[in-house]
TORFI-632459 format. One record per residue (C-alpha): chain; x negated, y, z; residue number from 1; residue in one letter. Coordinates in steps of 0.02 Angstrom, whole numbers, padded with zeros to 5 digits. Layout:
% TORFI-632459
<zadren A; <X; Y; Z>; NUM; A>
...
//
This chain:
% TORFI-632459
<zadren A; <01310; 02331; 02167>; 1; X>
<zadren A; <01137; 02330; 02085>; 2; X>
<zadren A; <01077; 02196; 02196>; 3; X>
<zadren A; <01228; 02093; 02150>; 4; X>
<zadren A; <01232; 02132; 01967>; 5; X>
<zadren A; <01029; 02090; 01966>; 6; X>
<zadren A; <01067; 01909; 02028>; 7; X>
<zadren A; <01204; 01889; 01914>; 8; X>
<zadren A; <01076; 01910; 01781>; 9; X>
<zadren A; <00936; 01818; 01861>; 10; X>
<zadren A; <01055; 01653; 01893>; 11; X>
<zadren A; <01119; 01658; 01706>; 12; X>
<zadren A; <00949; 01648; 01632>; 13; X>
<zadren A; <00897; 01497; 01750>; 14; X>
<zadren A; <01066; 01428; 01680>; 15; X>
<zadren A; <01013; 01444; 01518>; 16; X>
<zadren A; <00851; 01402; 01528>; 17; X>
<zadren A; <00909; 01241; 01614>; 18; X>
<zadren A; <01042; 01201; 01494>; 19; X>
<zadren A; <00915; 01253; 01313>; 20; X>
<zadren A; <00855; 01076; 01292>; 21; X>
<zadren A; <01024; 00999; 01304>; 22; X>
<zadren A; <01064; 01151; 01171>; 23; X>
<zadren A; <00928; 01094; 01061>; 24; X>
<zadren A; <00980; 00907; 01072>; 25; X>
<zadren A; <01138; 00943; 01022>; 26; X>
<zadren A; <01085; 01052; 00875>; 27; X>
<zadren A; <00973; 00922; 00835>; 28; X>
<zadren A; <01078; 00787; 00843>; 29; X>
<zadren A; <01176; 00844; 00705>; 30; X>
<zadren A; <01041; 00809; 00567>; 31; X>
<zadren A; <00928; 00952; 00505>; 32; X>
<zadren A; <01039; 01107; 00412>; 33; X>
<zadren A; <00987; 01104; 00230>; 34; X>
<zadren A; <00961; 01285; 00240>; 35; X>
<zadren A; <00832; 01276; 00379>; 36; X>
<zadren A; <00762; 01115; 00293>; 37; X>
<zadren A; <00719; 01216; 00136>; 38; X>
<zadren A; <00642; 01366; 00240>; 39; X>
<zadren A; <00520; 01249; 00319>; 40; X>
<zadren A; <00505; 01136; 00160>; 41; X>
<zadren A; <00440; 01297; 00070>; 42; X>
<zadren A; <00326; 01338; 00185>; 43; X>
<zadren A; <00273; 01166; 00191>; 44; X>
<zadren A; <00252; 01189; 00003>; 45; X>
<zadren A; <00155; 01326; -00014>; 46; X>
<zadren A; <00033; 01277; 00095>; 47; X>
<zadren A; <00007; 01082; 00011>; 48; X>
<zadren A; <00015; 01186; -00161>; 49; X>
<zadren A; <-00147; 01282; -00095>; 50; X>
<zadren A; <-00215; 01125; -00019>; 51; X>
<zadren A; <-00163; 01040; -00200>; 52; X>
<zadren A; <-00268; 01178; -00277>; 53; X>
<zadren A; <-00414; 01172; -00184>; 54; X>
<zadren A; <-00421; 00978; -00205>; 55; X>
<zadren A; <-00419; 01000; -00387>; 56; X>
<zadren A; <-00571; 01093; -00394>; 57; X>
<zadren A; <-00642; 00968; -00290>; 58; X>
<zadren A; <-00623; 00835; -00393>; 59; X>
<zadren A; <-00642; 00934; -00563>; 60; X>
<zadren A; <-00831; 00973; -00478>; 61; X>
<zadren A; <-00828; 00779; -00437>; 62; X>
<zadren A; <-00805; 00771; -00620>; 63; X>
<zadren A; <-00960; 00871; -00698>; 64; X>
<zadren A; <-01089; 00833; -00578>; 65; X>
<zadren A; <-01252; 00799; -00641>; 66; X>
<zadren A; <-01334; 00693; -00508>; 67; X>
<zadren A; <-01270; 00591; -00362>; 68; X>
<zadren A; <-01354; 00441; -00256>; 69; X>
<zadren A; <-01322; 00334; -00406>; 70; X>
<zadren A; <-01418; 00438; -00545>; 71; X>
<zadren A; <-01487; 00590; -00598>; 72; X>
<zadren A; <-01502; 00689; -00765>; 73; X>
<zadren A; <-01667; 00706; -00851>; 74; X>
<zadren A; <-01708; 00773; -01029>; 75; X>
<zadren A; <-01510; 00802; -01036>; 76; X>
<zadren A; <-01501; 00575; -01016>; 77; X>
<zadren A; <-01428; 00525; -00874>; 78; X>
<zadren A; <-01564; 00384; -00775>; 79; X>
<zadren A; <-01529; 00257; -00640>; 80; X>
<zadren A; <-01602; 00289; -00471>; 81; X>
<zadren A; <-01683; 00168; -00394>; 82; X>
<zadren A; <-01643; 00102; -00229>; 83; X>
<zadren A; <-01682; -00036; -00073>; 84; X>
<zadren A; <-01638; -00211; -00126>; 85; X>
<zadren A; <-01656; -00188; -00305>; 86; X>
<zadren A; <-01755; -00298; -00415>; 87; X>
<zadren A; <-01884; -00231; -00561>; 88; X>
<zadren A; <-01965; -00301; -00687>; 89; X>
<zadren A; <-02150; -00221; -00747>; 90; X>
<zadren A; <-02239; -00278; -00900>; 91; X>
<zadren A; <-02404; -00243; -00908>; 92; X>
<zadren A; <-02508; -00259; -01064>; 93; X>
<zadren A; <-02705; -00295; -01040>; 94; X>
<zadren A; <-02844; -00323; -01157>; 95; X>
<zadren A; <-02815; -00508; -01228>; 96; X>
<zadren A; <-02931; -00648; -01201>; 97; X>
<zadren A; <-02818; -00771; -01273>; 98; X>
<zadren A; <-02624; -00822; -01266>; 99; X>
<zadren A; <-02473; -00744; -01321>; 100; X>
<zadren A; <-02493; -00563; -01405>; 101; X>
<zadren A; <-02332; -00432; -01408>; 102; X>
<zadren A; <-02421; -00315; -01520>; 103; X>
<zadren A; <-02644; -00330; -01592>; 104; X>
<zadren A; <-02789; -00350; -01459>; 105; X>
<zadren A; <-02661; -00365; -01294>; 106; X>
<zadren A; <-02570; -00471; -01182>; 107; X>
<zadren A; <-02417; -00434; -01084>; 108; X>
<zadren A; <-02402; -00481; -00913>; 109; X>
<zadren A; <-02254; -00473; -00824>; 110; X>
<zadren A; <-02209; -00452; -00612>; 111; X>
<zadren A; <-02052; -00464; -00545>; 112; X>
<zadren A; <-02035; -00349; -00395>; 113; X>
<zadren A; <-01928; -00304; -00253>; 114; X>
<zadren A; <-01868; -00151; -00174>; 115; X>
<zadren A; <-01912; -00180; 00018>; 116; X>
<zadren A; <-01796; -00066; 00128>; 117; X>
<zadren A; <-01897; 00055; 00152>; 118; X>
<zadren A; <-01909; 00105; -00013>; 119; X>
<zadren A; <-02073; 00045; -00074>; 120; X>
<zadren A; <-02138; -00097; -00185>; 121; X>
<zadren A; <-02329; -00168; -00195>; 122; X>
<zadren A; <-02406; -00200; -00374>; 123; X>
<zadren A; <-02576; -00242; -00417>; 124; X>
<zadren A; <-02700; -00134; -00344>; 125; X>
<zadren A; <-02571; -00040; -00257>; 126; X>
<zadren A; <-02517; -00078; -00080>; 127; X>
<zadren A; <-02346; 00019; 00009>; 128; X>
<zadren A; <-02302; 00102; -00165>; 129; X>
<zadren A; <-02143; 00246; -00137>; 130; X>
<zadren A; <-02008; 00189; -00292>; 131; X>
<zadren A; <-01863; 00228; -00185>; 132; X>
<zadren A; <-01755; 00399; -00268>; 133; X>
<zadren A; <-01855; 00368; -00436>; 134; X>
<zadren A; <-01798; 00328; -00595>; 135; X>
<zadren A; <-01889; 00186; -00709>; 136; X>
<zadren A; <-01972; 00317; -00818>; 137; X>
<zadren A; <-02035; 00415; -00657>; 138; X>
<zadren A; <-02098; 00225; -00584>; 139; X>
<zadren A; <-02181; 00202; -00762>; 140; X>
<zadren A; <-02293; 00375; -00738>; 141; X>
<zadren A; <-02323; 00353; -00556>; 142; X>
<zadren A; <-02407; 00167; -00567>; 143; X>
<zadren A; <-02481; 00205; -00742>; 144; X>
<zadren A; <-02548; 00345; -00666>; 145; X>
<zadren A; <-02644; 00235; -00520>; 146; X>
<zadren A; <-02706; 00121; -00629>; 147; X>
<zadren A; <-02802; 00231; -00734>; 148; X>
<zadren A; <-02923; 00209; -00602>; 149; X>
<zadren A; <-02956; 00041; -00635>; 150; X>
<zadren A; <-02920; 00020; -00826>; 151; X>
<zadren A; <-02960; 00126; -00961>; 152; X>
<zadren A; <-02799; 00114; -01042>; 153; X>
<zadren A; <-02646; 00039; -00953>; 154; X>
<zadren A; <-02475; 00040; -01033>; 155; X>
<zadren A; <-02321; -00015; -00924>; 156; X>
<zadren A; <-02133; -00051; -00954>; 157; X>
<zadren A; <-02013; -00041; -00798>; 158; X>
<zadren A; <-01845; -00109; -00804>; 159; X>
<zadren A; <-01715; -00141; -00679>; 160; X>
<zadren A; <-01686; -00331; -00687>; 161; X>
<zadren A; <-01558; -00312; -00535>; 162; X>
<zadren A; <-01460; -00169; -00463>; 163; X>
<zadren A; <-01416; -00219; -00295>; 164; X>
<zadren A; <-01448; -00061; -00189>; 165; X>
<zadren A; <-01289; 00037; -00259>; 166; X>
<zadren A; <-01103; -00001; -00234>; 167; X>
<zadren A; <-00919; 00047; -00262>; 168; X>
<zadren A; <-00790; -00050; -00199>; 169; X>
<zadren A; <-00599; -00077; -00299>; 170; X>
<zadren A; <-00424; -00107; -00215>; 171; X>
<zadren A; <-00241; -00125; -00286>; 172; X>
<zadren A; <-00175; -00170; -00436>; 173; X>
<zadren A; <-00335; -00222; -00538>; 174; X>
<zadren A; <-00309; -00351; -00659>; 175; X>
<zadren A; <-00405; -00533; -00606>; 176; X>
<zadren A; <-00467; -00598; -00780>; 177; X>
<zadren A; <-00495; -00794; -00821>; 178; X>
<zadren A; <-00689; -00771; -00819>; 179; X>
<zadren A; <-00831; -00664; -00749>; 180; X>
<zadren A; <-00811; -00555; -00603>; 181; X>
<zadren A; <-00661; -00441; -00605>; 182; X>
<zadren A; <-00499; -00397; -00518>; 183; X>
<zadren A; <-00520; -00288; -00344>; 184; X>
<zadren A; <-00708; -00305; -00264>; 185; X>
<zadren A; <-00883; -00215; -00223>; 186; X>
<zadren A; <-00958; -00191; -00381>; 187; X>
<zadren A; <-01152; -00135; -00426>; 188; X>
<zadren A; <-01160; 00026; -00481>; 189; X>
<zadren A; <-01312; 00011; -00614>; 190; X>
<zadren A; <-01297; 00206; -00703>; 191; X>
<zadren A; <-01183; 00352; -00729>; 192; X>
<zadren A; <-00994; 00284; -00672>; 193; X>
<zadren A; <-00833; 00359; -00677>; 194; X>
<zadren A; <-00674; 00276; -00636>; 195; X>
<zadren A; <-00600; 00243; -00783>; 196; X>
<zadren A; <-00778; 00147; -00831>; 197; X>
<zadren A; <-00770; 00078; -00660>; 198; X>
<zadren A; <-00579; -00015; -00669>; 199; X>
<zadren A; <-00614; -00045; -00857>; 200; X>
<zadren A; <-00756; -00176; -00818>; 201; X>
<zadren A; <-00659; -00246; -00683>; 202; X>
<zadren A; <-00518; -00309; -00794>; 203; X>
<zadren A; <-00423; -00151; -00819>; 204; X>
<zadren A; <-00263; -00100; -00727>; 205; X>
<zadren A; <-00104; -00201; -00718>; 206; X>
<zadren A; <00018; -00124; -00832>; 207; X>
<zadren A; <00182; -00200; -00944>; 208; X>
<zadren A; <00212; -00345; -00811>; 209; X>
<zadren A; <00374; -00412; -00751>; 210; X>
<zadren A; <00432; -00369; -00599>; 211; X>
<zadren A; <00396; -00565; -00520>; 212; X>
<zadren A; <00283; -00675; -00607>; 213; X>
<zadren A; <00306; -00853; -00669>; 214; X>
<zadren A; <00185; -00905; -00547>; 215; X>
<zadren A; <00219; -00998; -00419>; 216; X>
<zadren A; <00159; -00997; -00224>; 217; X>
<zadren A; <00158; -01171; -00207>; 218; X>
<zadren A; <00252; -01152; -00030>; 219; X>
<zadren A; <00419; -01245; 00005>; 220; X>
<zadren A; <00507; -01105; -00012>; 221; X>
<zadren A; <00454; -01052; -00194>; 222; X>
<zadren A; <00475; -00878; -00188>; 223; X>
<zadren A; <00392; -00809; -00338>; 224; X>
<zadren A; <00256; -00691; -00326>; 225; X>
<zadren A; <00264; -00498; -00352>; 226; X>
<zadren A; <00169; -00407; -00482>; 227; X>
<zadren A; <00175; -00227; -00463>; 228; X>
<zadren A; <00118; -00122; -00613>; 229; X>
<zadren A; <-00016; 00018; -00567>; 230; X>
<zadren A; <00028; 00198; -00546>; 231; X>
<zadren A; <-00107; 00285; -00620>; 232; X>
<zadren A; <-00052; 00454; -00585>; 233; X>
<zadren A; <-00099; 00443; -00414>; 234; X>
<zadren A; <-00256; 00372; -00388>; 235; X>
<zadren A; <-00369; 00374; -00222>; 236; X>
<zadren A; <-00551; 00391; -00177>; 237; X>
<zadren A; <-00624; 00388; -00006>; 238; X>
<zadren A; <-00779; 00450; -00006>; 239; X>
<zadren A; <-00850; 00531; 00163>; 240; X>
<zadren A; <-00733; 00504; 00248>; 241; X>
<zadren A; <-00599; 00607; 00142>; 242; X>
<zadren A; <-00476; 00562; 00010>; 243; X>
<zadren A; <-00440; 00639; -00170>; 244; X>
<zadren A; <-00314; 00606; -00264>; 245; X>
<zadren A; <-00296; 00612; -00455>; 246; X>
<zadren A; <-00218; 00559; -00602>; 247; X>
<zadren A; <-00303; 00434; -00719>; 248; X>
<zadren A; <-00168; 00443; -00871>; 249; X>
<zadren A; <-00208; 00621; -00890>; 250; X>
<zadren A; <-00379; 00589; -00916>; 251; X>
<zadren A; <-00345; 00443; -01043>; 252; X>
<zadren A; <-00220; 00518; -01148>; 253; X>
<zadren A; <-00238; 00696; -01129>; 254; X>
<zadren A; <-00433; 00719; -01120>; 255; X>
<zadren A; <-00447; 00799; -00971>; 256; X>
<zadren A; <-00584; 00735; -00867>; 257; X>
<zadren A; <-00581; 00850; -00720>; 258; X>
<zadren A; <-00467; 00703; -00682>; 259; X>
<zadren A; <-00587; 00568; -00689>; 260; X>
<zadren A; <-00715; 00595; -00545>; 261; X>
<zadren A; <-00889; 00516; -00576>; 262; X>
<zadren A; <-00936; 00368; -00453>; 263; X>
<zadren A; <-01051; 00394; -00300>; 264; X>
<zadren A; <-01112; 00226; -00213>; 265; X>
<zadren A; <-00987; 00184; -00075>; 266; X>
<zadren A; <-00855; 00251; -00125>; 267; X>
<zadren A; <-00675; 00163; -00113>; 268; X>
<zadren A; <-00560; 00177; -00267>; 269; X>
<zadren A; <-00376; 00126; -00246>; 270; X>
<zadren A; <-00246; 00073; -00373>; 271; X>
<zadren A; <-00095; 00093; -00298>; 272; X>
<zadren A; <00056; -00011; -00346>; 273; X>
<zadren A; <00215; 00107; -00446>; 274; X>
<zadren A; <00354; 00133; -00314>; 275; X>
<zadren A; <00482; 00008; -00310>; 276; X>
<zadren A; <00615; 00132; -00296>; 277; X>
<zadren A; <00550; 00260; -00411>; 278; X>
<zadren A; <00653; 00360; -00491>; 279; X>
<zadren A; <00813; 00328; -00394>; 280; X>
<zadren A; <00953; 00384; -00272>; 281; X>
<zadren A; <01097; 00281; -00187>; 282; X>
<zadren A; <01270; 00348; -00146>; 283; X>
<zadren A; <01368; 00265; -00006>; 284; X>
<zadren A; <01515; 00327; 00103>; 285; X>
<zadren A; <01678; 00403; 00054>; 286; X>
<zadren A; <01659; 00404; -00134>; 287; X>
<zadren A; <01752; 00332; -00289>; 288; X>
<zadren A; <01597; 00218; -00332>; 289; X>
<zadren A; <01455; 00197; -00197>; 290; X>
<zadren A; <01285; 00121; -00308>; 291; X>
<zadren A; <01102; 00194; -00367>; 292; X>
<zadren A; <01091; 00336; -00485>; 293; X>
<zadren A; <00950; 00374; -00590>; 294; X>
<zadren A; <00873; 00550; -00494>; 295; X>
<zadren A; <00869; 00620; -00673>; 296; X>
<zadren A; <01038; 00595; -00689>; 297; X>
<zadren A; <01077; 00654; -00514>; 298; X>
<zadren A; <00953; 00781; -00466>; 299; X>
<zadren A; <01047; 00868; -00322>; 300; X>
<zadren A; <01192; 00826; -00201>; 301; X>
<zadren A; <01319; 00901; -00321>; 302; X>
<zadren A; <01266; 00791; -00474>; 303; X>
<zadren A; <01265; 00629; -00362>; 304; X>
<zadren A; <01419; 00659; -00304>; 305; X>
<zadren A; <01506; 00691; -00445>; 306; X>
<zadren A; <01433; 00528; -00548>; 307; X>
<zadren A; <01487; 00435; -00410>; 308; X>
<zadren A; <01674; 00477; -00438>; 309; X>
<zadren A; <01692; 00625; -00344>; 310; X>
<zadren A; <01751; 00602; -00151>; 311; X>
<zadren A; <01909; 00504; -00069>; 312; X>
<zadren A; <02021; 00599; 00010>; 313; X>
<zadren A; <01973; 00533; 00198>; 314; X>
<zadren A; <01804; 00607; 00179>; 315; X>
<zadren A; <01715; 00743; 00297>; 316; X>
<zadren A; <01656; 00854; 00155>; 317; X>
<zadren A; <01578; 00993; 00285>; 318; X>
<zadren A; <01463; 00857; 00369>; 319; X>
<zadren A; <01377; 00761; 00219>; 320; X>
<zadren A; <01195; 00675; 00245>; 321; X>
<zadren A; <01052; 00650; 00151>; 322; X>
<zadren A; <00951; 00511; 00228>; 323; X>
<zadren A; <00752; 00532; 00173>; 324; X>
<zadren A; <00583; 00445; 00163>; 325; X>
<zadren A; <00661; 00313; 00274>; 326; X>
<zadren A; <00531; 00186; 00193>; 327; X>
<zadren A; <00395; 00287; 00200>; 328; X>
<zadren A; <00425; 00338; 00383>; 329; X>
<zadren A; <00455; 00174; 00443>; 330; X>
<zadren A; <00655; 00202; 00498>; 331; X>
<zadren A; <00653; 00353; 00586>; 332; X>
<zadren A; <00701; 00455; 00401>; 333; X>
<zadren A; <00736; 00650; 00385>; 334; X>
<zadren A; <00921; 00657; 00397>; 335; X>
<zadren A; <00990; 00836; 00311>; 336; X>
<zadren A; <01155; 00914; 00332>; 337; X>
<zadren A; <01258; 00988; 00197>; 338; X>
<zadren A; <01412; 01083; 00210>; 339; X>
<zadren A; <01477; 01032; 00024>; 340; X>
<zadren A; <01648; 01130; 00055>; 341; X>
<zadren A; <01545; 01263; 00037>; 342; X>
<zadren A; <01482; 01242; -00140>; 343; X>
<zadren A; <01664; 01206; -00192>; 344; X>
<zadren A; <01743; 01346; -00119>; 345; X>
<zadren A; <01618; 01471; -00086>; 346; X>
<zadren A; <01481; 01439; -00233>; 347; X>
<zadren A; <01341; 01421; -00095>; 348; X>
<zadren A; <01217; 01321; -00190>; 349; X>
<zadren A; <01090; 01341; -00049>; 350; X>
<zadren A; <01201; 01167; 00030>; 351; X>
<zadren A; <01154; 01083; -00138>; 352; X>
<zadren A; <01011; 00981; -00075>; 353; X>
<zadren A; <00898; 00948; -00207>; 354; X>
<zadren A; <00845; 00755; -00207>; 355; X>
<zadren A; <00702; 00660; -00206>; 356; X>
<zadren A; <00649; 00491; -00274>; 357; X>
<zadren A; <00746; 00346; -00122>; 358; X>
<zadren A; <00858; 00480; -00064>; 359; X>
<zadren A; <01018; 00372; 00005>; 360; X>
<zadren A; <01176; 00524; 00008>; 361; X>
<zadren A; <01302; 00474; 00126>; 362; X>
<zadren A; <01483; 00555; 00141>; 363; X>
<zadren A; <01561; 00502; 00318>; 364; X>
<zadren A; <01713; 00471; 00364>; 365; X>
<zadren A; <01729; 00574; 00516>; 366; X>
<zadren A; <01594; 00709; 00581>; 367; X>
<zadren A; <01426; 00614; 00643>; 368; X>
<zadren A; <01409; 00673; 00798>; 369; X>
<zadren A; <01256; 00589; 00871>; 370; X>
<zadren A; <01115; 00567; 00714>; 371; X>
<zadren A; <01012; 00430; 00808>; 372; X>
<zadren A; <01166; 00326; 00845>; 373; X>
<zadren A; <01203; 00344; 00656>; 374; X>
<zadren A; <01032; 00312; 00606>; 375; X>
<zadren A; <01040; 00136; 00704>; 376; X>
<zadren A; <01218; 00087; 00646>; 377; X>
<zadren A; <01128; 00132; 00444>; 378; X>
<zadren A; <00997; 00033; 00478>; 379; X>
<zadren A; <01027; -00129; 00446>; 380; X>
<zadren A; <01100; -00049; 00264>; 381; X>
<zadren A; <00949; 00028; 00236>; 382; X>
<zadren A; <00839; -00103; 00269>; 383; X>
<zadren A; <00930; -00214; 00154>; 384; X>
<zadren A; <00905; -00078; 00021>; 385; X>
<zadren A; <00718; -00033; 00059>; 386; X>
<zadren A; <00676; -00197; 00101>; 387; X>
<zadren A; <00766; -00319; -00009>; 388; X>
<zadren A; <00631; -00475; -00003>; 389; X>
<zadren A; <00625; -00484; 00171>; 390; X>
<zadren A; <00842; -00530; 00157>; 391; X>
<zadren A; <00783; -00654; 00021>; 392; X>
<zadren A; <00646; -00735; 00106>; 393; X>
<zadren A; <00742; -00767; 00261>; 394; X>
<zadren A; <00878; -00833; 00175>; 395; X>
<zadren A; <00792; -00942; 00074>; 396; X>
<zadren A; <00682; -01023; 00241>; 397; X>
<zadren A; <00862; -01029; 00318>; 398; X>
<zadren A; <00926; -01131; 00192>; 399; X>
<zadren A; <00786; -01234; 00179>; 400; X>
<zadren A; <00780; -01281; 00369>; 401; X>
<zadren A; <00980; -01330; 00335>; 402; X>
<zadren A; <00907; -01448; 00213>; 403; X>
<zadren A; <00786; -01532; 00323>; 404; X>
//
C-alpha cells in the first residue's frame, strides 16, 4: 500500500511538472493581471526611484565641478586648458631698433604657434616646450621664465587664436540658423561650458513650431516635412560611456543648476523631440464613443471609460485590456487585465489601472482568450494610430503611381 501510494505521488508530480509550462502559457496568455502588474511595477519603481536618486547627485556634482579636461579654476577664474591641435598666438615685446611701437622703447613681435600632438610647442630659444594641460597664464610664466636667460627683461602675451583640441558634439532638435555655424554638430569647446551655453550658441532649441512645416521636400510626392518641438525636460548626455538625464527648463526658469551639467570635451548632448502622443489615451471596443482622451482627463481605467460613454451592453466587462508602450516596444506592448465588474460591484480599485501617456483601453466583445493572437489581429489598428505617416506616405506614392 505504501509502495503504491508512493508512485501515485511520484507520477502526479512528473504530471505536473510536465504539464507547468502549458499552465504558465495559459496564464500568460490571458494578458498580465493588473494586480500582479502593480506588485512588480512597484518594485520596479522603487528601485528606478533609487537609481533616479543616485543619478541626480551625479549630475548635480556634474554641475559644480571646478575643473574638467576643458578648464580649470585658478584665482577663483575659470582658464582654458590647453590642448593638441590648438593654435596660440605669443607677442613678444623686445627692445626697439626701429618700426612700430605698442607702448615707449619696445617692439612687439608676434609667433603664431601650434600645439603638436604630443603636447609641446617650440618658440625661440626653446626647442620640445610641454604647453599641453596648461592654461595661457601658466604658458606666459613658463616661457617668460626661460627667456630670462637670454634677455634681461622679456614680457609675453599668450592667447589662444584657435581651440581645436576640445569638442562636444549636439543632436536633435537644435535650431539651424540662416548664418554661421549652428543647428546639431561637433562644436569647439574654448572655456567653461554648460549645456544651456552649449545649445544657446548653436541656435537655441526648437520650440513654438507647427507640427509640419511649410517647407517643402521637393520629392514628387510633397509630403511636408516634420518639425518636432524639443522636450527639454529630458535631456541626454553620454559621456563615458553612460547616460544622464536631466531637465533643462528647470534650470532656466526655476534656477536650479544641479540641472545643467557643465561640458567635458566629448561628450554627446541630445535634444530629443516632445512625444507625439504625449499626453494621451485612446478608447476602442465596446463603448458608447471609441476616440483619444486627454490622460488628465482620464487618468485611470474608470475615468476613460466613463468619458467614453460608459460600456454597450455586449461587452465583456471582467476581461478588459490595457494595451502599453506598444510604440516604444516595437509591437510586442504590455497587455494588462482588468476585471472592471469588480470596481462596480465590489469597490476593488486595485482593477483600476492607472494610465500612462499612449495607453490604447480596449473593452472586448467576448473573453480574449489567446493575447498574441489578439495582439496580431490589433495590430494593424495600432500601427495606424502609432504610426500615422507611414498610412499617409503610402497612400500618397500609391496614388501617385495611379497617376503615372
Amino acid at each position: 500500500m505504501m509502495r503504491r501510494s508512493g508512485f501515485s505521488l511520484l507520477r502526479f508530480c512528473l504530471i505536473y511538472a510536465a504539464l507547468l509550462p502549458l499552465l504558465s502559457c495559459m496564464i500568460e496568455s490571458r494578458g498580465v493581471p493588473i494586480v500582479e502588474y502593480e506588485a512588480t511595477k512597484a518594485a520596479e519603481s522603487a528601485a528606478a526611484e533609487k537609481k533616479q536618486a543616485e543619478d541626480l547627485r551625479i549630475i548635480a556634482e556634474l554641475s559644480s565641478v571646478k575643473e574638467n579636461s576643458v578648464f580649470t579654476e585658478r584665482r577663483g577664474i575659470a582658464e582654458y586648458l590647453v590642448g593638441p591641435d590648438d593654435v596660440l598666438t605669443i607677442n613678444f615685446w623686445s627692445i626697439a631698433v626701429g618700426g612700430a611701437k605698442t607702448f615707449e622703447g619696445f617692439k612687439q613681435i608676434t609667433y603664431d604657434v601650434q600645439v603638436r600632438a604630443d603636447g609641446k610647442i617650440s618658440f625661440m630659444f626653446g626647442d620640445d616646450i610641454p604647453v599641453g594641460g596648461l592654461t595661457t597664464r601658466e604658458i606666459q610664466e613658463k616661457l617668460t621664465a626661460q627667456l630670462k636667460t637670454y634677455f634681461r627683461d622679456p614680457r609675453l602675451e599668450v592667447l589662444v587664436k584657435e581651440f581645436k583640441s576640445k569638442h562636444a558634439t549636439l543632436f536633435g532638435q537644435i535650431n539651424t540658423l540662416p548664418t554661421g555655424h549652428s543647428g546639431p554638430g561637433r562644436y569647439a569647446l574654448s572655456k567653461k561650458t554648460t549645456v544651456i551655453d552649449l545649445i544657446s550658441k548653436a541656435g537655441g532649441p526648437i520650440t513654438g513650431r507647427a507640427q509640419y512645416s511649410a517647407q517643402q521636400t521637393g520629392s514628387a510626392s510633397g509630403i511636408q516635412n516634420l518639425v518636432e518641438n524639443a522636450d527639454l525636460t529630458r535631456v541626454e548626455l553620454l559621456r563615458n560611456g553612460k547616460t544622464y538625464v536631466f531637465n533643462l527648463y528647470q534650470a532656466m526658469f526655476y534656477g536650479d543648476a544641479t540641472q545643467n551639467p557643465v561640458v567635458d570635451a566629448d561628450d554627446v548632448i541630445t535634444v530629443p523631440p516632445e512625444p507625439y502622443f504625449a499626453d494621451r489615451v485612446y478608447v476602442f471596443g465596446q463603448v458608447a464613443r471609441v476616440g483619444i482622451l486627454r490622460l488628465k482627463d482620464a487618468p485611470d481605467l474608470l475615468a476613460a471609460v466613463a468619458l467614453s460613454g460608459g460600456t454597450t451592453s455586449v461587452a465583456v466587462l471582467s476581461d478588459m485590456k490595457v494595451i502599453r508602450e506598444f510604440k516604444e516596444r516595437v509591437g510586442k506592448p504590455i497587455v494588462l487585465s482588468a476585471n472592471y465588474k469588480r470596481i462596480l460591484y465590489q469597490g476593488d480599485m486595485s482593477q483600476n489601472i492607472r494610465l500612462k501617456s499612449g495607453d490604447v483601453v480596449y473593452v472586448p466583445r467576448m473573453v480574449i482568450g489567446d493575447i498574441n493572437e489578439f495582439i496580431t489581429n490589433t495590430t494593424p489598428l495600432l500601427n495606424y494610430l502609432f504610426f500615422p505617416a507611414q498610412y499617409r506616405d503610402s497612400y500618397i506614392l500609391d496614388q501617385n503611381k495611379l497617376r503615372w
